[in-house]
C-alpha positions, -999 to +999 in steps of 0.1 A: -322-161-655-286-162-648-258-141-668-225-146-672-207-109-674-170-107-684-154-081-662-122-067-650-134-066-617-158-085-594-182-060-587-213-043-606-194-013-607-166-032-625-161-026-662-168-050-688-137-070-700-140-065-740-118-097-737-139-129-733-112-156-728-085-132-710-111-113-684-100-113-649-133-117-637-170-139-652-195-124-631-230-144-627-255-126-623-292-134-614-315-117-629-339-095-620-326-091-588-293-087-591-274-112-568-239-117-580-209-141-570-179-134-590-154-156-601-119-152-606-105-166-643-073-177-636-073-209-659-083-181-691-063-155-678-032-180-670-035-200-700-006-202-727-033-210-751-072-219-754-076-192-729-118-187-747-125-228-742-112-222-704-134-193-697-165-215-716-159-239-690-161-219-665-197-200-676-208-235-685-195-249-647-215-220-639-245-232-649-254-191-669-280-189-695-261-162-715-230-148-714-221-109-721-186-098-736-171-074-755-157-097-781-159-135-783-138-159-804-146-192-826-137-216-805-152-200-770-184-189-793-186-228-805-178-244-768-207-218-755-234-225-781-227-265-778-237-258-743-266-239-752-254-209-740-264-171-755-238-146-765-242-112-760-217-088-776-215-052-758-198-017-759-177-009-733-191+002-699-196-011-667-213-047-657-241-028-642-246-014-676-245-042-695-271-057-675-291-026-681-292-027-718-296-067-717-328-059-697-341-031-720-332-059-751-309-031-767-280-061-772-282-083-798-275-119-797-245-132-816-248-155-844-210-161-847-178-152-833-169-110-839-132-120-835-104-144-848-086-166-824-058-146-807-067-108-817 
């Protein structure tokens, strides 16, 4: 399975950006074993506006199955679920982390965006 991880870094080790559409970094992962090529967000990070839709383009580019975020906003939550694509919304930590409690099914999957455009 592959997961998207929003991160502000491109390693395991990285923390989780709580910021879907701004995060440096969308990390896919493969799951179980881990393999990871990181990707750097410049059109989300760069973007005057629609930074969330950007950074849905790039997970759905990416071909993930699920994304993980701290927070995720109306119109990225709408773009990703069009695609078929899982949220996961988590407390900050690392990447590594995050994968752990996706894999133990401690996060929940979002049935709606937690934030408003632009928090």
């Amino acid at each position: 399975m592959k997961i998207a991880v929003t991160a502000s870094g491109p390693e395991l080790t990285s923390p989780v950006d709580q910021r879907f559409g701004r995060a440096r970094y969308v990390v896919f992962v493969d799951l179980p074993g881990r393999t990871l090529q990181a990707v750097e967000n410049r059109g989300g990070v760069n973007a005057a506006q629609g930074a969330g839709v950007q950074t849905a383009q790039t997970v759905i580019d990416g071909k993930a199955e699920a994304v993980i975020s701290g927070h995720c906003g109306p119109k990225a939550f709408r773009a990703l679920a069009a695609a078929g694509i899982r949220v996961y919304l988590t407390p900050p930590g690392s990447v590594a982390e995050a994968l752990d409690r996706f894999e133990r099914g401690e996060l929940n999957e979002a049935s709606g965006a937690d934030v408003d455009g632009h928090w």
